[in-house]
Backbone as ProteinMPNN parsed JSONL, in Angstrom:
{"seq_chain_A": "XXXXXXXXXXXXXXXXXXXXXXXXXXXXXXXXXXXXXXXXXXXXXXXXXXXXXXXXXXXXXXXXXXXXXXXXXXXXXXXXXXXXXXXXXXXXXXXXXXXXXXXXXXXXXXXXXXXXXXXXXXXXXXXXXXXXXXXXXXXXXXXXXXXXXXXXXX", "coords_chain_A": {"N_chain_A": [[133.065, 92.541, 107.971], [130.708, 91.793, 107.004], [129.067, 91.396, 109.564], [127.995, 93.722, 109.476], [126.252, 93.864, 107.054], [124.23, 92.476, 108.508], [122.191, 93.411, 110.353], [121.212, 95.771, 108.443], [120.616, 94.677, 106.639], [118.186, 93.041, 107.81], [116.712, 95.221, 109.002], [115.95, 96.55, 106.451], [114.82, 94.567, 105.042], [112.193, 94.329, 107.265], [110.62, 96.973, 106.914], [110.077, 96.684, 104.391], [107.782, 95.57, 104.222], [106.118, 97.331, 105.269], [103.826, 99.092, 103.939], [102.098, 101.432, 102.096], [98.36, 102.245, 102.433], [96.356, 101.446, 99.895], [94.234, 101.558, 97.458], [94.38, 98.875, 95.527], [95.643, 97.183, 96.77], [96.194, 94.844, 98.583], [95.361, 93.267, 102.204], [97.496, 89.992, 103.053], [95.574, 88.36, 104.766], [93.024, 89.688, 104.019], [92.079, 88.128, 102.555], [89.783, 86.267, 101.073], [88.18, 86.715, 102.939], [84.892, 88.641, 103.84], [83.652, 91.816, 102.367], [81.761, 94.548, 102.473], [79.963, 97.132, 100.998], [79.368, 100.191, 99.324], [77.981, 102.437, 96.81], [79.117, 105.327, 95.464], [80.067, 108.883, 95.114], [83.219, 110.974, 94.377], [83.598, 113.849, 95.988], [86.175, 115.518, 96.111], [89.578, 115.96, 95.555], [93.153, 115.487, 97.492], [96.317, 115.714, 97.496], [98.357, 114.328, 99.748], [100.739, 114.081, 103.097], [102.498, 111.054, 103.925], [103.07, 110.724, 107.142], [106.356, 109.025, 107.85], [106.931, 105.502, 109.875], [107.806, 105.551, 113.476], [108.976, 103.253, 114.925], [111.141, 102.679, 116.291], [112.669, 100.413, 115.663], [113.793, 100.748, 113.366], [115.961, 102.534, 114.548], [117.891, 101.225, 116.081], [118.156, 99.019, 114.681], [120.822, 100.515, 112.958], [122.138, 101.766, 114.653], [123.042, 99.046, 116.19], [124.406, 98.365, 113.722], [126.035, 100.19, 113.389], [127.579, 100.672, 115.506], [128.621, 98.112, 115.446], [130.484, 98.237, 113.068], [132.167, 100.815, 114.206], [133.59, 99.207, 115.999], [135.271, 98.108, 115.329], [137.651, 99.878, 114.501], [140.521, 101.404, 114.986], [143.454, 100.341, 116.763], [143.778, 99.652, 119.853], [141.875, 98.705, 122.717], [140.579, 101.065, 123.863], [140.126, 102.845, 121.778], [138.734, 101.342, 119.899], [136.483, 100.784, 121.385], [135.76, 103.214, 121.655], [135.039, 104.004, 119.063], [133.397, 102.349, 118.897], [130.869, 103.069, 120.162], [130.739, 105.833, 119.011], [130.368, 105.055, 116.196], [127.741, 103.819, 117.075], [125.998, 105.87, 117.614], [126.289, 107.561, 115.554], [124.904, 105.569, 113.494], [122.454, 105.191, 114.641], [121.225, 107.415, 114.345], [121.226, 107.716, 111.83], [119.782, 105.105, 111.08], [116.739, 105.274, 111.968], [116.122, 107.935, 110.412], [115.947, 106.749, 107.767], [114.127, 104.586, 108.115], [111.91, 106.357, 108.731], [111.736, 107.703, 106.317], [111.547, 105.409, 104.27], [108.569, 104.412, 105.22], [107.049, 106.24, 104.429], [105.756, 109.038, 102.727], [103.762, 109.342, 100.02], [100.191, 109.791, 99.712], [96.856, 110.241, 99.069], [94.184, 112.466, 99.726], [90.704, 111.802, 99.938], [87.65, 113.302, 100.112], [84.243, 112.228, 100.14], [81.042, 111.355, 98.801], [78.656, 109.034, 99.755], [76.302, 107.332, 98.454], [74.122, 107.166, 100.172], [73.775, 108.763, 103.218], [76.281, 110.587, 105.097], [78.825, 112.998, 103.707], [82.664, 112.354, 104.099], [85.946, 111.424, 104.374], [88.385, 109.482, 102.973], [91.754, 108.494, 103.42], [94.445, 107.336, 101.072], [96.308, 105.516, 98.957], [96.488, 106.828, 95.844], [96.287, 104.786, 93.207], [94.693, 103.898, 91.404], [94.385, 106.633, 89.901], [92.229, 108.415, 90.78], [89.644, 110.816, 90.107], [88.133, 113.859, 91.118], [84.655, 113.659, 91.127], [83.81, 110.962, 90.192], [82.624, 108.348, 89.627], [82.504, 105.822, 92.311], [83.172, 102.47, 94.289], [82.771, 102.066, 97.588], [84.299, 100.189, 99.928], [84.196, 98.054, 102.276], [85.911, 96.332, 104.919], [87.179, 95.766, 107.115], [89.117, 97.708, 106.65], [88.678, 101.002, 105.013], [88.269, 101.419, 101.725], [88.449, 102.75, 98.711], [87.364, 102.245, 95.263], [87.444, 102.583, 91.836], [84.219, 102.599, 90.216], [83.646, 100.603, 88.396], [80.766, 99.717, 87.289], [79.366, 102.054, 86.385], [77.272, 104.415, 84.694], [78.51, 105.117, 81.303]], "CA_chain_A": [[132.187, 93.457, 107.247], [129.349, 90.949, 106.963], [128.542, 91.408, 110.307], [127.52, 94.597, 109.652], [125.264, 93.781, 106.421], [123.093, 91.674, 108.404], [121.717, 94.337, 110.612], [121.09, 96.395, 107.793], [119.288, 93.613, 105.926], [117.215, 92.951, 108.326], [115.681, 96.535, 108.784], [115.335, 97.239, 105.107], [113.034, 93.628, 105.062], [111.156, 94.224, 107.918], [110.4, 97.535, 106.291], [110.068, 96.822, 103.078], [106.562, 95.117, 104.087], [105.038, 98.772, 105.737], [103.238, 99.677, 102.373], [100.601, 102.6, 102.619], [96.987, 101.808, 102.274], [95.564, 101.554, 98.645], [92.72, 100.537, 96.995], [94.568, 97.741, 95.023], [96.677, 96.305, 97.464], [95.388, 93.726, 100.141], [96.928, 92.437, 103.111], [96.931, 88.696, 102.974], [94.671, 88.261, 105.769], [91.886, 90.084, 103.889], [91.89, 87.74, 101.161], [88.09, 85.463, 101.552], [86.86, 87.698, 103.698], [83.871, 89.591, 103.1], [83.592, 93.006, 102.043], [80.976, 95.169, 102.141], [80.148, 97.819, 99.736], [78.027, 100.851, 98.546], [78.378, 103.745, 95.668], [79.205, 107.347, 95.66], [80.663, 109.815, 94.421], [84.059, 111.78, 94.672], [83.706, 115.396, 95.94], [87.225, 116.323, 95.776], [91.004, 115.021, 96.019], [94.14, 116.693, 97.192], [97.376, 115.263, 97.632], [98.816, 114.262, 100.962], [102.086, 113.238, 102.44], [101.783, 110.567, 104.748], [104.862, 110.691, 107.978], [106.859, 107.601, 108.353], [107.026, 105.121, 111.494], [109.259, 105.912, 114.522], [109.316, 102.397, 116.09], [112.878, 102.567, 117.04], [113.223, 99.177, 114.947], [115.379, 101.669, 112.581], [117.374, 103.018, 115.018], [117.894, 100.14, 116.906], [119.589, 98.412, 113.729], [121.484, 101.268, 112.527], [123.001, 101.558, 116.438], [123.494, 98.022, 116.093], [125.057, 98.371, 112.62], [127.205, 101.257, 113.202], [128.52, 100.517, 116.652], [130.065, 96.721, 115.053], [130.995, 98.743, 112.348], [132.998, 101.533, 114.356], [134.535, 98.711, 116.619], [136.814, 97.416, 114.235], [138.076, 100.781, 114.146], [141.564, 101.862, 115.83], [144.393, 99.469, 117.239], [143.42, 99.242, 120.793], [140.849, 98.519, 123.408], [140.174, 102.21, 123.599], [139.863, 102.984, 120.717], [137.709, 100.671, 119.556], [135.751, 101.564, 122.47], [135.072, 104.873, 121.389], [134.602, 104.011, 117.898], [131.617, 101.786, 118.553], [130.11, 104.289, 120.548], [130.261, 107.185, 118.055], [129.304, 104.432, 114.89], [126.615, 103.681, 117.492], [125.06, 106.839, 117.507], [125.559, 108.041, 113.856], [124.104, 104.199, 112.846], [121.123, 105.18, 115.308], [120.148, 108.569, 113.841], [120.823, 107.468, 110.139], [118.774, 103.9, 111.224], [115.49, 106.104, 112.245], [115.78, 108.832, 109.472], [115.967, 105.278, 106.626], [112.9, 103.855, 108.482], [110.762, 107.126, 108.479], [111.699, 108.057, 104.809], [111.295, 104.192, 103.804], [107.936, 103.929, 105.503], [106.592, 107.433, 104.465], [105.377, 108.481, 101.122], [102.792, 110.574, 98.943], [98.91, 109.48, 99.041], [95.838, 111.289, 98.604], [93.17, 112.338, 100.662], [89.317, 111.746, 99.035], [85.989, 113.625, 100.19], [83.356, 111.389, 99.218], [79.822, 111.096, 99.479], [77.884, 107.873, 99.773], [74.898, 107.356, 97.896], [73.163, 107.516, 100.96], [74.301, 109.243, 104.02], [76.902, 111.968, 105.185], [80.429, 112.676, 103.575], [83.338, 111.766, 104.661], [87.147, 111.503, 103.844], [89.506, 108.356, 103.06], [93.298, 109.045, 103.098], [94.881, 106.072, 100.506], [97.17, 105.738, 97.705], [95.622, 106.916, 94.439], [97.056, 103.9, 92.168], [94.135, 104.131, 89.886], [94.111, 107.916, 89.52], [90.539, 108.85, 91.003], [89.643, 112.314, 90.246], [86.62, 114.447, 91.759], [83.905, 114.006, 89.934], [83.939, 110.176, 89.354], [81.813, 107.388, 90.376], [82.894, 104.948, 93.081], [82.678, 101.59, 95.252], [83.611, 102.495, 98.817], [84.503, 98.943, 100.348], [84.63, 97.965, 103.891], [86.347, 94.373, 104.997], [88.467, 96.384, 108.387], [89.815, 98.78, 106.38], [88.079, 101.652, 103.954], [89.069, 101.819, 100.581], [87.784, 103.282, 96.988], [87.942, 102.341, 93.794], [86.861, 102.94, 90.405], [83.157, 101.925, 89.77], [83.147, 100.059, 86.646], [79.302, 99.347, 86.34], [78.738, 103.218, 86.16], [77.502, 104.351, 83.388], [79.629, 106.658, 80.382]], "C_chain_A": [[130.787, 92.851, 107.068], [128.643, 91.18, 108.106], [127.489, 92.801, 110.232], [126.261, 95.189, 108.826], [123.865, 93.158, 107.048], [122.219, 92.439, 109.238], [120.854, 95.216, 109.811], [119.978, 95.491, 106.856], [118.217, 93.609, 106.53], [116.083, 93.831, 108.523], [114.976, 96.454, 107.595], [114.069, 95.758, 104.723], [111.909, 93.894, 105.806], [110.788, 95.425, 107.651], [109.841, 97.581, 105.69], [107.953, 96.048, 103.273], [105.942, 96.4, 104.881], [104.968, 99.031, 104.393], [102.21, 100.442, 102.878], [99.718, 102.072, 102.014], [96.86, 102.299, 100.945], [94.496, 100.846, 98.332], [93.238, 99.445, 95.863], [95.345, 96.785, 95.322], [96.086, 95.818, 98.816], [96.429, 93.069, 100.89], [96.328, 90.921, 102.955], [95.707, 88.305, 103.859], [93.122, 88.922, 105.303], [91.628, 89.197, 102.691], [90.734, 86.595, 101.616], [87.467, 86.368, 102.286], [85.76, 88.604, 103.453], [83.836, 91.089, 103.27], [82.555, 93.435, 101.625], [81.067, 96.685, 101.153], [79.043, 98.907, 99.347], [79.002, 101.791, 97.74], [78.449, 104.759, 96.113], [80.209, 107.576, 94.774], [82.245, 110.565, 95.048], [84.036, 113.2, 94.816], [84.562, 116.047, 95.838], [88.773, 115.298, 96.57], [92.021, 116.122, 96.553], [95.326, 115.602, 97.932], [97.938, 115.836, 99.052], [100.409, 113.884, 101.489], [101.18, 112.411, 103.996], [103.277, 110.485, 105.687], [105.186, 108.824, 107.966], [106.854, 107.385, 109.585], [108.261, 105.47, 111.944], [109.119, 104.749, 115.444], [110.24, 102.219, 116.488], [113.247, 101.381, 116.479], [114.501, 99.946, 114.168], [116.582, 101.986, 113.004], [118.391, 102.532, 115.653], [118.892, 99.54, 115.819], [120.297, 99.155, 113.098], [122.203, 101.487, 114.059], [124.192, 100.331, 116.09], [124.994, 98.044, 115.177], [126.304, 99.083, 112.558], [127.914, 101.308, 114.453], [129.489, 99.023, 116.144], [130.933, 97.752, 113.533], [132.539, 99.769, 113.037], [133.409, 101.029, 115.676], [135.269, 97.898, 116.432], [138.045, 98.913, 113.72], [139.387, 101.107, 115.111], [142.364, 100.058, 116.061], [144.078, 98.937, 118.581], [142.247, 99.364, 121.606], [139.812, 99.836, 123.454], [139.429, 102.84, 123.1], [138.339, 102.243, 119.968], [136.12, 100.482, 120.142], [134.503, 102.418, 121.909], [134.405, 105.554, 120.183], [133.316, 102.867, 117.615], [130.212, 102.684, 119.226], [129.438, 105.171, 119.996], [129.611, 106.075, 116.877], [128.014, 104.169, 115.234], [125.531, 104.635, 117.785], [125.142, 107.433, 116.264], [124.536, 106.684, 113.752], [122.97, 104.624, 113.683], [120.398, 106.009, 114.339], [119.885, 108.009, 112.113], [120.12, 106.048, 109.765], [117.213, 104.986, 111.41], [114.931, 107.187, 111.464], [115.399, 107.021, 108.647], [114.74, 104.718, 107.095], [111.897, 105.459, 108.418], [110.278, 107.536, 106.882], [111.234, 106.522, 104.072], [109.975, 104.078, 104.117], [106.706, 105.07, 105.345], [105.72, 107.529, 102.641], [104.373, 109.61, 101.041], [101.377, 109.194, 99.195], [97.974, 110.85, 98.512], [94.604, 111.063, 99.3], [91.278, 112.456, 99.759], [88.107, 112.474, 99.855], [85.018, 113.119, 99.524], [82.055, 111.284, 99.377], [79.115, 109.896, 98.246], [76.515, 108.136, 99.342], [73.76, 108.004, 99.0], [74.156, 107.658, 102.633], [75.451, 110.194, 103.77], [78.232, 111.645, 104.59], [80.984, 112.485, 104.479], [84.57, 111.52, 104.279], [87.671, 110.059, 103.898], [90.558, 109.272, 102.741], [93.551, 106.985, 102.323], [95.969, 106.46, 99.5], [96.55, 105.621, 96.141], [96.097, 106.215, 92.995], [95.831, 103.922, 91.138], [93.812, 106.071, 89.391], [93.058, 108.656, 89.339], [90.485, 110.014, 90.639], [88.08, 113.269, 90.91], [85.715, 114.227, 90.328], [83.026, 112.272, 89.667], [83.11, 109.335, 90.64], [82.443, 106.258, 91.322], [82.405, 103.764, 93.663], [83.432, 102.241, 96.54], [83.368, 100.943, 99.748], [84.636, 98.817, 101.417], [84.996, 96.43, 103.982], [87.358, 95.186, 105.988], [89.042, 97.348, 108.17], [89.082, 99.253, 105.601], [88.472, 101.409, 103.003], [88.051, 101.908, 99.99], [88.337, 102.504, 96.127], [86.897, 102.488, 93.081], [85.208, 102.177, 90.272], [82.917, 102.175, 87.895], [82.215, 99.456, 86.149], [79.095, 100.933, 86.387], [78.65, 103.356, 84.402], [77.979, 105.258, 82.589], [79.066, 107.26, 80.094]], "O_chain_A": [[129.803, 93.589, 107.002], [127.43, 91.216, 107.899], [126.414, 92.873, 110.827], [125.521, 96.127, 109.123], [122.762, 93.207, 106.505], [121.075, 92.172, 108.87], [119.766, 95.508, 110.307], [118.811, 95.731, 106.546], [117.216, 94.098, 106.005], [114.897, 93.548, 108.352], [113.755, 96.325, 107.512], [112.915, 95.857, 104.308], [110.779, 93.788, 105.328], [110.015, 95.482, 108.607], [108.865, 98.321, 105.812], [107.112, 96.171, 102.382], [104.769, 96.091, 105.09], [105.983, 99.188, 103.714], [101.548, 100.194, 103.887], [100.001, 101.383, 101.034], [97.188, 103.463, 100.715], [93.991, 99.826, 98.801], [92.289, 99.089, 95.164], [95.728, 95.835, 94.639], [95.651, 96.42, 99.798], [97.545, 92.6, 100.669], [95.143, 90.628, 102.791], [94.772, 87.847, 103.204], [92.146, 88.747, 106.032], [90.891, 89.654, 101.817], [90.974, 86.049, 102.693], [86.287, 86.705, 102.19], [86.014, 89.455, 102.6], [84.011, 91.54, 104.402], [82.122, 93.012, 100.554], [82.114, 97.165, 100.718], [77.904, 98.528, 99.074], [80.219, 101.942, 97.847], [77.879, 105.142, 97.135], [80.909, 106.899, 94.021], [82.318, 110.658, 96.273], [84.422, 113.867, 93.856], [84.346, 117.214, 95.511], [88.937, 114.493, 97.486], [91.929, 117.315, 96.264], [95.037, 114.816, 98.834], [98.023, 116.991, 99.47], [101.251, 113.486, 100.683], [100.197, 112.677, 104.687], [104.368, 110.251, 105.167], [104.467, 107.828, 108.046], [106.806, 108.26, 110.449], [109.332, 105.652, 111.363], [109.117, 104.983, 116.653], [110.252, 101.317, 117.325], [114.407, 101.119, 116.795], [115.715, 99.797, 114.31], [117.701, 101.916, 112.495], [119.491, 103.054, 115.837], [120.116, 99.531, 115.949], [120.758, 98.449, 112.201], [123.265, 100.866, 114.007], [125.401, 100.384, 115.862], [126.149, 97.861, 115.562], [127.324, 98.786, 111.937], [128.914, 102.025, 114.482], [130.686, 98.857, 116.378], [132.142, 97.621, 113.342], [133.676, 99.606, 112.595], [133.631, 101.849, 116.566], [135.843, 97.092, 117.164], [138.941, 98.9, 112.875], [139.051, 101.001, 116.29], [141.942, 98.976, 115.652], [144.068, 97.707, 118.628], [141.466, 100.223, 121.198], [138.611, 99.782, 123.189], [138.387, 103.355, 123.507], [137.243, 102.72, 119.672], [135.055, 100.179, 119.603], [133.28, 102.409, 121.777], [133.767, 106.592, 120.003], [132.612, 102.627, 116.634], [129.046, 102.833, 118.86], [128.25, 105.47, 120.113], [128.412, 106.194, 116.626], [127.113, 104.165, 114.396], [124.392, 104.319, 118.13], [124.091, 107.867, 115.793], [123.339, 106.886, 113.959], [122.044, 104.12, 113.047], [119.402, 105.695, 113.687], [118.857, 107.925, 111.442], [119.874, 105.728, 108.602], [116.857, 105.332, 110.284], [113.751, 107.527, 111.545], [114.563, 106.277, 109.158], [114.15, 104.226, 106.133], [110.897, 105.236, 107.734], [109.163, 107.654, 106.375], [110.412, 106.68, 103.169], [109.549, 103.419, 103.169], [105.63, 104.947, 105.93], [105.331, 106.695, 101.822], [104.227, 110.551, 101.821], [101.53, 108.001, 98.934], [98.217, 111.895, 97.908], [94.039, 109.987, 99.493], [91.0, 113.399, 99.018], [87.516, 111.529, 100.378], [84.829, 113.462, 98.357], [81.867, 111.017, 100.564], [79.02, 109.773, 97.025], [75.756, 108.993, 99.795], [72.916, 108.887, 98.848], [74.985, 106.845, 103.041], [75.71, 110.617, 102.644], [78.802, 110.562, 104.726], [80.478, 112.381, 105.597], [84.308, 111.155, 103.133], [87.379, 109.417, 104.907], [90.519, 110.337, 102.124], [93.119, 105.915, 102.751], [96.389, 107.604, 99.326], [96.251, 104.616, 95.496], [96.254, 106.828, 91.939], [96.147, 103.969, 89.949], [92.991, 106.44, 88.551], [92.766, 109.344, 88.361], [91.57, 110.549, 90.864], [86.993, 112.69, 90.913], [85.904, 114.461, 89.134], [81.924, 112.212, 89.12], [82.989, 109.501, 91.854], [83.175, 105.621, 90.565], [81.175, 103.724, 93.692], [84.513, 102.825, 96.466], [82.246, 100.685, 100.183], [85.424, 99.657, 101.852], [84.509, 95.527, 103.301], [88.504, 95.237, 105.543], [89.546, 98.023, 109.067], [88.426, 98.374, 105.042], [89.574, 100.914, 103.238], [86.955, 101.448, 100.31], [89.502, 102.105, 96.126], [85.721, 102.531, 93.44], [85.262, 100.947, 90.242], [82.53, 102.909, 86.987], [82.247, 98.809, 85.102], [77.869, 100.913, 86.495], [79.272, 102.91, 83.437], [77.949, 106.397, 83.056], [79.479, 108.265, 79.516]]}, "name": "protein", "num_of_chains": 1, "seq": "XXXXXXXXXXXXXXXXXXXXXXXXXXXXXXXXXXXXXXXXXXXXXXXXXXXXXXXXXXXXXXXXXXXXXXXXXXXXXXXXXXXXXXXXXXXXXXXXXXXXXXXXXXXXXXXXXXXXXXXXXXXXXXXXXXXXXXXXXXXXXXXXXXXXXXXXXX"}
């Protein structure tokens, strides 16, 4: 039965690090690096979904998972056969659904305009709860992001 956790482990780690883009979460690799920066404004928000990945990593260890799983199944060669087969194609589809739903999720899409020059949209995850209306930094360092401008004034 162990054999069949470690498959399963393994996905849900290498997973568990796809996180959707926010404005308060950095990948290590951006940490010293420089980031550029100007103000604006929020013209409007609206809630997005965002699809999960289909690298076949999911389905690949759910295959894996559910073919050792359904070849411990039955008495003989056959059998066991036929039961890693079929665990190997449920464990596929229900490996590739678990990685799209795991890697999927709710953000929010921003219309924004820059102090100076044309709008323009970010898609991110709205962990500080931007709303239209509100003053911003719009950050560049490889990737876009917003957040809250806290020298504006009240």
């Amino acid at each position: 039965m162990t054999k069949l956790f470690l498959p399963i482990f393994l996905l849900m780690s290498m997973l568990a690090g796809c996180s959707l883009h926010s404005g308060s979460t950095y990948e290590r690799g951006e940490m010293g690096a420089p980031a550029y920066f100007k103000k604006g404004v929020i013209l409007s928000v609206r809630d997005v979904k965002i699809k999960g990945t289909e690298s076949g990593a999911g389905a690949a260890a759910g295959a894996a998972a559910g073919g050792l799983a359904g070849s411990t199944l039955g008495g003989n060669t056959a059998t066991r056969a036929l039961g890693g087969l079929g665990g190997a194609v449920i464990g596929g589809i229900v490996g590739h659904t678990t990685e799209n739903v795991i890697t999927g999720g709710d953000a929010s899409e921003f219309i924004i305009q820059p102090d100076e020059g044309e709008p323009y949209s970010v898609v991110q995850v709205n962990d500080e709860d931007l709303k239209a209306g509100e003053r911003i930094l719009i950050m560049e360092s490889g990737k876009l992001r917003i957040v809250r401008d806290s020298t504006a004034k009240k």
